[in-house]
C-alpha positions as CSV (number, residue, x, y, z in Angstrom):
1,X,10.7,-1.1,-11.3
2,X,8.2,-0.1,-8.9
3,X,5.1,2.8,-8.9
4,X,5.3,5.3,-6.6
5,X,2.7,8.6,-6.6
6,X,4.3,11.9,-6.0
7,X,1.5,14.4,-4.3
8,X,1.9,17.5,-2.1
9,X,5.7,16.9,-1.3
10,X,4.4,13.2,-0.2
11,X,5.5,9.8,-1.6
12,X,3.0,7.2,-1.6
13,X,3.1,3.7,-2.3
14,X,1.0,0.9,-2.4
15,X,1.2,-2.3,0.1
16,X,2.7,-4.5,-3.2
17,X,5.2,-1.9,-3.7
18,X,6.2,-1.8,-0.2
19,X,6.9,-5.3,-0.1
20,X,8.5,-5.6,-3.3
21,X,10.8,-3.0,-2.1
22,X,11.5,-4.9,0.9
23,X,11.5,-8.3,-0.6
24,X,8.7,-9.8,2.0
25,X,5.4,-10.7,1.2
26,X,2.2,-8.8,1.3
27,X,0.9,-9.9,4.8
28,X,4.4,-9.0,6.5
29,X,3.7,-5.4,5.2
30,X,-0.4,-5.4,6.2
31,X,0.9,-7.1,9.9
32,X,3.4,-3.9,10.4
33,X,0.7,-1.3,9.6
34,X,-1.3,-2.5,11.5
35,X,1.1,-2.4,14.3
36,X,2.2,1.2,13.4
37,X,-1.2,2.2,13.8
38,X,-2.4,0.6,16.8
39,X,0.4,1.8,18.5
40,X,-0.1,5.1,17.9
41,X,2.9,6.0,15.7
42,X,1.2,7.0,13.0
43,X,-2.9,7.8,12.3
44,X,-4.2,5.6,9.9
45,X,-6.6,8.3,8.0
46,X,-4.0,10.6,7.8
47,X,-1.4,8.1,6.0
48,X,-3.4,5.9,3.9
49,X,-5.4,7.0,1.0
50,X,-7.9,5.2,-0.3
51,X,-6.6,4.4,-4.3
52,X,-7.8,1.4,-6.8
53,X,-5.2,-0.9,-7.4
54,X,-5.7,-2.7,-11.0
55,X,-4.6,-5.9,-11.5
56,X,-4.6,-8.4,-14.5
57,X,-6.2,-11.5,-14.0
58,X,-7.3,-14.2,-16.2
59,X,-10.7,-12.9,-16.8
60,X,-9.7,-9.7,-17.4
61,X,-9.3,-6.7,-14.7
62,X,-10.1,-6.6,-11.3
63,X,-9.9,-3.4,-9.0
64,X,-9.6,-2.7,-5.3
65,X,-9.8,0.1,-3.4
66,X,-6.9,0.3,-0.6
């Protein structure tokens, strides 16, 4: 089961969700982004949004902002 935010007819998912969907790892996804963007195929501050990601670790919860 994966997250997915539903806002303004948009879809958005996180880098760990896009990976999980496509059963690679974390960096493949970052690598194509970063490709996407530098060639001009998509803006980067008009498709990412800058969201905390929570995550469970052993001493407790850490967050990042994407």
């Amino acid at each position: 089961m994966v997250s997915v935010i539903y806002n303004n007819e948009d879809f958005w998912f996180t880098q760990d969700v896009i990976a999980e969907l496509f059963a690679v790892n974390l960096q493949t996804i970052t690598k194509h982004l970063k490709n996407i963007c530098n060639d001009g195929v998509l803006v980067k501050g008009v498709t990412c949004s800058k969201m905390e990601q929570v995550q469970k670790e052993e001493n407790g919860n850490v967050k990042r902002t994407l």
